[in-house]
N, C-alpha and C positions, 0 to 999 in steps of 0.2 A: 664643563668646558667643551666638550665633545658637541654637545646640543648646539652652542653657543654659534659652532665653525660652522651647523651643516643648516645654519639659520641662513635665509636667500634675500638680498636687495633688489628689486628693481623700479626703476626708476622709465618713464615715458612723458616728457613734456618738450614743450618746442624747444630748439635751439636759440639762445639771447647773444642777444650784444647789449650791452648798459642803457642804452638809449630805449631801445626796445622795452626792457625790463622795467625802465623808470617807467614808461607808458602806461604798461601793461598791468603794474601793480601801484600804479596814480602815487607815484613820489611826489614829496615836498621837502623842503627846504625846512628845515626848525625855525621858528623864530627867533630875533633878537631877545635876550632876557631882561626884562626890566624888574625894577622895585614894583615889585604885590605888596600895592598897600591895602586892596579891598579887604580883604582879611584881616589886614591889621589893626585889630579894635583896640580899644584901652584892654577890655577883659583878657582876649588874646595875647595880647604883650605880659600882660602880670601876670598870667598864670603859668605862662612861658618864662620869666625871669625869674618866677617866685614860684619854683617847683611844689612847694606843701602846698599851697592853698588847692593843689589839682587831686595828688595824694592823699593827702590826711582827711579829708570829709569821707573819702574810701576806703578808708582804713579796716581791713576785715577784722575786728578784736576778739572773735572766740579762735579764731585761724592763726594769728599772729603775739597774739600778743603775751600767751607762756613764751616763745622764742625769743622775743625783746626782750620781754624782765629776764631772761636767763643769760644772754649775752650782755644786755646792759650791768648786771652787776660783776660777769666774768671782767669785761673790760676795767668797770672803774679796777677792780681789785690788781689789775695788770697795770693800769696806768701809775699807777702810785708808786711800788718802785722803778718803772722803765723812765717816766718822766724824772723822778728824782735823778737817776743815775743817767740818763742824756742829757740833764743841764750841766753836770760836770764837763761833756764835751763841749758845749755852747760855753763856757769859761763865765757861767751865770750862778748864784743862789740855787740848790736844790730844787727849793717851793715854787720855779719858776716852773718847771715841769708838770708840775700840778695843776699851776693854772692854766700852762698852752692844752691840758687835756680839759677845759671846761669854756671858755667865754669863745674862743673858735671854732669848737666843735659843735658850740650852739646856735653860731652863723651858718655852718655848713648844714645844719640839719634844715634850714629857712630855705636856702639855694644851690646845696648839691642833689644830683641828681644817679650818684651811686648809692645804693641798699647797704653796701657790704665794707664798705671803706673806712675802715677805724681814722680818724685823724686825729693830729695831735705831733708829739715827738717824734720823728726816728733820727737814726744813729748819726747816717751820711751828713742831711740836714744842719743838725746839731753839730756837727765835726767841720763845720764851711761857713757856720756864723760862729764857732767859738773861733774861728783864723780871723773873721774880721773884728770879732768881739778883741783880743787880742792884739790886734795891729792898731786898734784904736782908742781903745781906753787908757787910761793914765797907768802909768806902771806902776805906781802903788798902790792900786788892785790887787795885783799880783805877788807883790816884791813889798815885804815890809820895810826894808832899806832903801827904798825910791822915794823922793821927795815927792810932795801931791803938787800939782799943779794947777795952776790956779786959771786954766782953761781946760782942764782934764774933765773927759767924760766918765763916770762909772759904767761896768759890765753893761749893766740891764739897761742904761741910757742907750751905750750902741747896739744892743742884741733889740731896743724896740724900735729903735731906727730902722735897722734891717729889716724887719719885719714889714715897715713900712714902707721902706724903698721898695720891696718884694712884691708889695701890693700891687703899687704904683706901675711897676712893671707888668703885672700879669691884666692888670684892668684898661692898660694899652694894649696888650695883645688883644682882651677881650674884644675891642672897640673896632680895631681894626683887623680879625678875625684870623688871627696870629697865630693861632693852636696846632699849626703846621709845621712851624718852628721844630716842636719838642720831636716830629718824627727822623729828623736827622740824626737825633740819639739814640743808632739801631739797639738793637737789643743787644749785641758783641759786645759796643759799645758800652753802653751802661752797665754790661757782665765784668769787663775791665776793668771800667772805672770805680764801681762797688766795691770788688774787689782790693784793690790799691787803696781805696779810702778804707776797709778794715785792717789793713796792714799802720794806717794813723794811726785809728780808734786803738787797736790794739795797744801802742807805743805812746799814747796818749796816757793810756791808766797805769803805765810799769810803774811811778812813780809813787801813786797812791796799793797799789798791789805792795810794792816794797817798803812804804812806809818812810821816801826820801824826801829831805824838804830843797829839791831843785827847782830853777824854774822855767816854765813854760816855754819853751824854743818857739821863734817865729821866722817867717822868713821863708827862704828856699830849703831844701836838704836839712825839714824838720827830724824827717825820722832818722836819719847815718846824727845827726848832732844831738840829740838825744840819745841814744845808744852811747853815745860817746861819753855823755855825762855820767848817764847811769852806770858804765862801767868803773866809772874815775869814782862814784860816791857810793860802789854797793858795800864796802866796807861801814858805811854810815847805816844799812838796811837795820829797820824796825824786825824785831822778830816776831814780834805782838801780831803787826800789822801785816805780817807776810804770813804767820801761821793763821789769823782770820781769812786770809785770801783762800788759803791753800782749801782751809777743809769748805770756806764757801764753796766753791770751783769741784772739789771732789762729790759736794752734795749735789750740786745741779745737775752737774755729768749725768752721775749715777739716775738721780730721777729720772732727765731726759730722755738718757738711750734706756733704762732697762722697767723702771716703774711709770711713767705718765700714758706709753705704749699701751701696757696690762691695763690701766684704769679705765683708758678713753673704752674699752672694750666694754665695760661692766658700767661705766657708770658717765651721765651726764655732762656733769660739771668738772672743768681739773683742777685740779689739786692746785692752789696757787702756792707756789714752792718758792718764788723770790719775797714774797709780803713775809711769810713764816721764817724767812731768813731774815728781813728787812724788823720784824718785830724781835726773835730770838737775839739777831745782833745789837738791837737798841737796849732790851732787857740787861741782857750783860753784860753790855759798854756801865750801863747806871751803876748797878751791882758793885759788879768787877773793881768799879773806878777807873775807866781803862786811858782817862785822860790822862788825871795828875800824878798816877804812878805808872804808864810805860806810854806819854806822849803820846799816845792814837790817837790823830785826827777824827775828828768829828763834824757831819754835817753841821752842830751850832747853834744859835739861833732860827728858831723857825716861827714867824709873823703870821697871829691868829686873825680869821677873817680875811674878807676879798679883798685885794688890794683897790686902793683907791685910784678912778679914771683919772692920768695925764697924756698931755700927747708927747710925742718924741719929741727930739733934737732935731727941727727940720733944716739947724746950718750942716749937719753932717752930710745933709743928704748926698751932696756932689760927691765929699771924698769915698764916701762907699757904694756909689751906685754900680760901679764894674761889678764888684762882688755880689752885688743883691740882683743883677743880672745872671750870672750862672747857677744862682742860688732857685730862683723864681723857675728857671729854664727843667733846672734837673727838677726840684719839685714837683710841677707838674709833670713830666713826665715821667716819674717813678708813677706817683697816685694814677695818672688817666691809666696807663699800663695797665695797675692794677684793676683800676674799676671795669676796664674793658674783661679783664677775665673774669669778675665776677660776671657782669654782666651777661656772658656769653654760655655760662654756666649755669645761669638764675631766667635765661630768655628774658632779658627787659635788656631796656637802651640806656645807654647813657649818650651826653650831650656833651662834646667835647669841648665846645665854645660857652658852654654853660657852667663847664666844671672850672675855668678860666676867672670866671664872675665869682662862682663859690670860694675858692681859694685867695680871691681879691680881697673881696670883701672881708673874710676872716680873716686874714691878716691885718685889714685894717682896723676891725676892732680889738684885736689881738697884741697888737702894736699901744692902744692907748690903754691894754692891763698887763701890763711887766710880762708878755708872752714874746716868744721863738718865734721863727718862719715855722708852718706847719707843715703835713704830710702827710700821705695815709701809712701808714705802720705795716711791713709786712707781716710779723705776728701778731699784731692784732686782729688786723683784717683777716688773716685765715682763721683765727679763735673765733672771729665775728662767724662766719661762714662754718665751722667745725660744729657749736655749738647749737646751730637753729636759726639764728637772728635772719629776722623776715625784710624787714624796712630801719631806715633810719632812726624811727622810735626809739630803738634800742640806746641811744646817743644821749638820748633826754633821760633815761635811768641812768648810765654812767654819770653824765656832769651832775645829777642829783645828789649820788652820792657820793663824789666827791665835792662837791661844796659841802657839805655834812661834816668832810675832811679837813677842810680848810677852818671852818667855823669853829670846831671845838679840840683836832686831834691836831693840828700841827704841833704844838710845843712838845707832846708826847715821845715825837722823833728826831728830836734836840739831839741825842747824845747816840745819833746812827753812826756806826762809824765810816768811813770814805770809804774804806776796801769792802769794805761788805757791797756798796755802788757799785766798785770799779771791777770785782769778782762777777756782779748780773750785767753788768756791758762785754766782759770779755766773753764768756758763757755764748752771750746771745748772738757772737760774729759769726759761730759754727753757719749759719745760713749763709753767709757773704765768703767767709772762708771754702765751704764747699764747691763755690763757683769753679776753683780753680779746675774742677772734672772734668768743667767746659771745652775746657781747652783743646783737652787731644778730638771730641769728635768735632769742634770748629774745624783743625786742622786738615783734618779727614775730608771733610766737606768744603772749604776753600782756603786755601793759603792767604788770600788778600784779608778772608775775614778771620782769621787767626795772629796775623801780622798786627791789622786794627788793635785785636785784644793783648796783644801781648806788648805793642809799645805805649799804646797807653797805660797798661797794669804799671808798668815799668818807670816810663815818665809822671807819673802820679808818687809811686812809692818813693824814688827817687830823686825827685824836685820841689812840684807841689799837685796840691790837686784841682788848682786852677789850669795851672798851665798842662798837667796831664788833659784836663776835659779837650780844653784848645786843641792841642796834638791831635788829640784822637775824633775831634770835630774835624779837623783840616784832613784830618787822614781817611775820614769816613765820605767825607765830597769828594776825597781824589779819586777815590773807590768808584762813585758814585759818575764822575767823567770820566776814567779809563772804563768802565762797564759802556756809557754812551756811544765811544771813541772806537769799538770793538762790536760793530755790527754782526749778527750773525748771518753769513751766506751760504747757499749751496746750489748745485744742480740738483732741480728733480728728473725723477724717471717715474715711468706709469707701472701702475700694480698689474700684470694680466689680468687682464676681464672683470677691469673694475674702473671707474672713475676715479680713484684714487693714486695723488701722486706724492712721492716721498722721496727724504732726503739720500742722493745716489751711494754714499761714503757712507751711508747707517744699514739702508736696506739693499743685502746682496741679491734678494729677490726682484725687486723693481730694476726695470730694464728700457732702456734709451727710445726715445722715439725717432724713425727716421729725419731727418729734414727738420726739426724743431727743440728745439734750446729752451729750457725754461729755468729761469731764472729768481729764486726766492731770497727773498732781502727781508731781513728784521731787522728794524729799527726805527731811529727817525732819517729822513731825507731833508735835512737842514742843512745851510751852508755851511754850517763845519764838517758835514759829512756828504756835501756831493763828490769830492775827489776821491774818497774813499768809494763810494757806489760806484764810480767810472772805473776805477780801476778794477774794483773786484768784479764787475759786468764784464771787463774783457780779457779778465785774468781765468773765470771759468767757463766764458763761450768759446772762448780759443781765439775769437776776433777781434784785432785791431784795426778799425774802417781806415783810417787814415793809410796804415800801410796797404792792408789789404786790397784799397784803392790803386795806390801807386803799382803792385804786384799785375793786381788784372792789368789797366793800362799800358802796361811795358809789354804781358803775354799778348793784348793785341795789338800796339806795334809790328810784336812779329810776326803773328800770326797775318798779317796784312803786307810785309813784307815777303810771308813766303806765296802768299799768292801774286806778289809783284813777282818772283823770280820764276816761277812755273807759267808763266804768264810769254807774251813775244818777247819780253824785256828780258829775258832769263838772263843774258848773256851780256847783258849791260850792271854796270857795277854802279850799286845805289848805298847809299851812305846816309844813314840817317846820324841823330842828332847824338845817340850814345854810343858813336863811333863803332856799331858795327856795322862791317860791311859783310854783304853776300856777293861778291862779283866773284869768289875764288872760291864760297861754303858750299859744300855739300849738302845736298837736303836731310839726309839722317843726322847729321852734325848738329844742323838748326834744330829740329826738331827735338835732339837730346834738349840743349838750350830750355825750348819751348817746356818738355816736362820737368824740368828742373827746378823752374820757377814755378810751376801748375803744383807742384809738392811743399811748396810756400803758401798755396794760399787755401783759404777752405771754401769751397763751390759746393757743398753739398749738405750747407745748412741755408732755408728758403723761409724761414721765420723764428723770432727772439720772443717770446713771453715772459713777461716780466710780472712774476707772482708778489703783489701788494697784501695779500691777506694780514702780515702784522707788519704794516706800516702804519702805525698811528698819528702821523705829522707830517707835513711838509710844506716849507714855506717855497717864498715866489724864485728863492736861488736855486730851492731844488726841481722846480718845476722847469726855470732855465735850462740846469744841465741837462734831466729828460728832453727839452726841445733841443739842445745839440748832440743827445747822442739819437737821435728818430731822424734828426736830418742826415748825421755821419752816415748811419749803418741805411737810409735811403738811397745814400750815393751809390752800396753797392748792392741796390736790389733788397733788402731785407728791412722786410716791415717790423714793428713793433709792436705789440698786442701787451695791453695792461690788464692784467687779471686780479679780481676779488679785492679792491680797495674800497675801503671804509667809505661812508658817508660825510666825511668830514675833510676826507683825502681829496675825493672826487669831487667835491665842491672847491676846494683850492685849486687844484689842476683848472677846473672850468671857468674861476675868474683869473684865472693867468692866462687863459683863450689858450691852451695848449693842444684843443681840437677843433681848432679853426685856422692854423695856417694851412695856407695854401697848398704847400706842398710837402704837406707834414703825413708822412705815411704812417700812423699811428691809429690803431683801436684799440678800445676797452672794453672788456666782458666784464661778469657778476662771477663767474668761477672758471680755471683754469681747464676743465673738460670744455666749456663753452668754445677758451680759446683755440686749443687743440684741437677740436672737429671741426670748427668754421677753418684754421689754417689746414687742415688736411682735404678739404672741400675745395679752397678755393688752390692747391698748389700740386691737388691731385695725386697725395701721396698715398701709395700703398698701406693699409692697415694690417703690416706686420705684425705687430708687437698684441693684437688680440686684445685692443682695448673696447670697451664695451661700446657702443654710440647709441645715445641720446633721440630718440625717434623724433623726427621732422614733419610739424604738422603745418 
């Protein structure tokens, strides 16, 4: 650090003004951007939409391809219970989870463009199409006392709807380059909402946890009216099916925090600890008999082979398109999220307009095999990443072997029972549940974005989790304009013997220059914010032109009066317009007068610098109010100098001809030293303050 200080700058080139510098160093204008179609071949287009075809001929197989086979079978072995047990939250068949882990994820392997991204189920997802699945299918789905109707949908009818509407949505974003959307869902944000939506899932499986035949709450205020049931029916609790919960949940635990730790250390592969639960609890259901003597629900029927290709319900489409909008929205931007950390971690790109297309498309064929809206998983994807997995390859071993699963072992796990699902969902919320840590350093670090997380966690938990995203969308934009709305200003002062000038109220070292005001403004300079720029301009120069004007004016009145009265007229009584008279004043009298008002106004500031360095915008209102406040502070002698504005800035100001009026006392320099020497040059100000100067060639 020591070295660091006694390191020396200096700097020798001519003094600039902008016009000079554009000269000097042959500025140009950017061009207009048009459509590059010369590039654009057939082959460029398709290898560009159809990511493998650029990848997979590339493929390094003695480098990569032990890490594929080893995650590709870590995941199938993961998906088989995760998917089972999140199609209970999608309000669908088990085996629907099985198949959203194969016929989408082998879309995605054609047209995504993340290495690391497990797709398939997750929890959130599945918990936002079981609410529509729910709101839409016939309630004797649900409810073996509801009459069937005779325009009623089944589950999997409207969960492939969704999936489609999903599509339909994200392949309009594609189109129209929408993938911009997802970043209004900061990361608070989706901490919140995550959040709140594990506080569902949780309250979603009490039921099957306790072994209660309730049903399924929809609506607003699912989770307070559920709570309420399960209090009124825990009298009815399964003991069976609460004590399979119990030691499920005490098994995982235990693996997770104290044994899977010690393995990953020593060995490869991990233990898959919910399948060996998912098989132990299937074995024993059979055994045991643990239907028809103590009522355990059981997953059921489980249908051997791939299901056969139909398409959705395309009358549904209108009544659930709101919801296959928030559905599409969070989706992708949980996955891109994710892919961008892999990515950044793995040094490769992903395409975020491309990831758009991938998640389209798989949904759409996803949608005509009884599949979920998808996702990328975030325990998957870090097992993908934990374990090796190089590229997407790895995708093509999973769906392998689980079509294997589908083909011959589904009936096998007929007689799984529910809690044993609804024990590896609750298990797995610890990651979503941990969020809540977030909180207090949010807090620490901003109140507005602690407020975000906290009234959405809130209105999610509490209402729904539609209307939470809203809230917390509407509340994340208000954020987003009161940050606009709240420019940051200050006065600079100069570093001694430095070019450097810094903010006055941060740095007690930097110190005032005589006769020159400089004035730094972040932000944008748009007409919602030039009265805010005007005011804060002459809130910390100290000058209001318009009085300041009136001020001087009135001092020479008098000052013209008192050489009328020392004059032969002394003794003649003259009366001006704001009734004072000197026919009877005394000249010390006048004179107090005279400094009274002299202590009103400020004479011994001879130029405003106005530092642009981060102004990145300004349109033609705010280039306006710059030409009325260059003409105000003209009136009383004080020029204007625009220091270090962008190239985008200084070309708006020049087609709003802001340095071409006629008597526009205004320049612009390339950096604030520039301004500062050339106004000490030309107003002949003493160089007090030991600032460095710039040699003049």
């Amino acid at each position: 650090m020591n070295n660091d200080l006694q390191q020396r700058v200096k700097i020798d080139r001519p003094l600039y003004d902008q016009e000079q510098l554009n000269k000097h160093c042959q500025y140009e204008k950017l061009p207009k951007k048009h459509l590059d179609c010369v590039n654009c071949t057939p082959s460029r287009i398709l290898f560009k939409t159809v990511p493998v075809l650029k990848w997979l001929p590339k493929y390094r197989w003695k480098e990569n391809i032990l890490g594929d086979l080893i995650a590709g079978f870590t995941i199938a072995i993961m998906q088989i219970p995760q998917g089972m047990a999140y199609s209970l939250l999608a309000n669908v068949p088990p085996i629907t989870g099985i198949y959203t882990g194969v016929f989408p994820v082998l879309v995605y392997f054609i047209f995504g463009t993340s290495k690391h991204n497990s797709m398939g189920t997750f929890a959130v997802i599945c918990l936002m199409t079981g609410k529509t699945v729910l709101e839409h299918s016939d309630p004797s789905s649900f409810n073996h006392l509801a009459s069937f109707s005779e325009v009623g949908y089944s589950p999997i009818q409207v969960a492939t709807a969704t999936s489609f509407a999903v599509a339909m949505v994200m392949l309009v974003m594609y189109l129209f380059r929408l993938g911009i959307i997802s970043t209004l869902l900061s990361d608070t944000l989706v901490s919140g909402f995550t959040t709140g939506a594990a506080c569902h899932v949780f309250t979603s499986q009490l039921k099957d946890i306790f072994g209660l035949g309730i049903p399924t709450q929809k609506g607003y205020f699912t989770i307070v009216k559920t709570w309420m049931v399960v209090f009124e029916e825990i009298k009815n609790v399964n003991c069976i099916a609460l004590g399979i919960s119990v030691i499920c949940i005490i098994i995982l635990i235990l693996f997770n925090e104290g044994i899977k730790p010690k393995v990953a250390q020593k060995c490869m592969f991990p233990i898959p600890v919910e399948l060996l639960l998912v098989i132990l609890g299937t074995v024993c259901s059979y055994f045991l008999n643990l239907v028809e003597d103590y009522n355990v629900k059981i997953v059921g029927t489980v249908p051997t082979g791939l299901p056969e290709p139909s398409l959705p319900p395309f009358e549904l489409m209108g009544r659930i398109m709101v919801d296959s909008i928030v559905i599409a929205i969070v989706s992708y931007a949980l996955s891109l999220s994710m892919a961008l950390i892999f990515a950044q971690k793995h040094n490769y790109e992903v395409d975020a307009n491309q990831e758009l297309l991938a998640q389209g498309v798989s949904n759409v064929v996803g949608s005509c095999f009884s599949c979920v809206p998808v996702t990328a998983s975030l325990t998957r994807s870090m097992m993908v990443h934990a374990v090796g997995g190089k590229t997407q390859l790895y995708s093509i071993v999973s769906c392998g072997i689980l079509i294997l699963v589908l083909m011959w072992m589904g009936p096998l796990l007929e007689t799984l029972p529910i809690s044993v699902l609804a024990s590896i969902i609750v298990v797995a919320l610890k990651g979503l549940f941990i969020q809540i840590k977030d909180f207090v350093p949010i807090w620490k670090a901003s109140k507005l974005d602690a407020m975000v997380w906290l009234i959405t966690f809130l209105v999610v938990v509490f209402v729904n989790l539609d209307i939470g995203l809203l809230v917390g969308l509407l509340l994340s934009l208000a954020q987003i304009l009161l940050a606009g709305f709240q420019p940051y200003t200050c006065l600079m002062y100069a570093v001694p013997n430095t070019d450097i000038y810094l903010d006055s109220t941060r740095y007690k070292m930097a110190i005032p220059l005589n006769g020159i005001k400089i004035f730094h403004y972040s932000g944008n300079l748009s007409f919602a914010l030039r009265n805010t720029f005007k005011l804060e301009l002459y809130r910390l120069v100290g000058i209001q032109p318009q009085k300041e004007l009136r001020m001087r004016r009135k001092i020479a009145k008098l000052k013209e009066q008192v050489r009328l009265s020392t004059s032969s007229a002394f003794y003649q009584k003259v009366h001006l317009q704001d009734d004072i008279s000197f026919g009877d004043l005394n000249i010390s009298k006048f004179n107090d007068k005279i400094e009274k008002l002299k202590s009103k106004t400020t004479m011994d500031v001879y130029c405003i610098v106005l530092d642009f360095s981060a102004v990145s915008y300004i349109d033609s209102a705010g280039v306006a109010t710059l030409k009325s406040i260059v003409q105000d502070f003209a009136q009383i002698s004080i020029p204007i100098y625009i220091a270090s504005s962008e190239g985008p800035v200084y070309e708006t100001m020049s087609r709003c001809k802001l340095f071409n009026e006629p008597k526009c006392s205004i320049r612009i320099f390339p950096t604030v030293h520039d301004a500062v020497q050339s106004a000490k040059s030309i107003f002949s100000l003493e160089n007090h303050n030991h600032i460095s100067v710039i040699s003049k060639v």
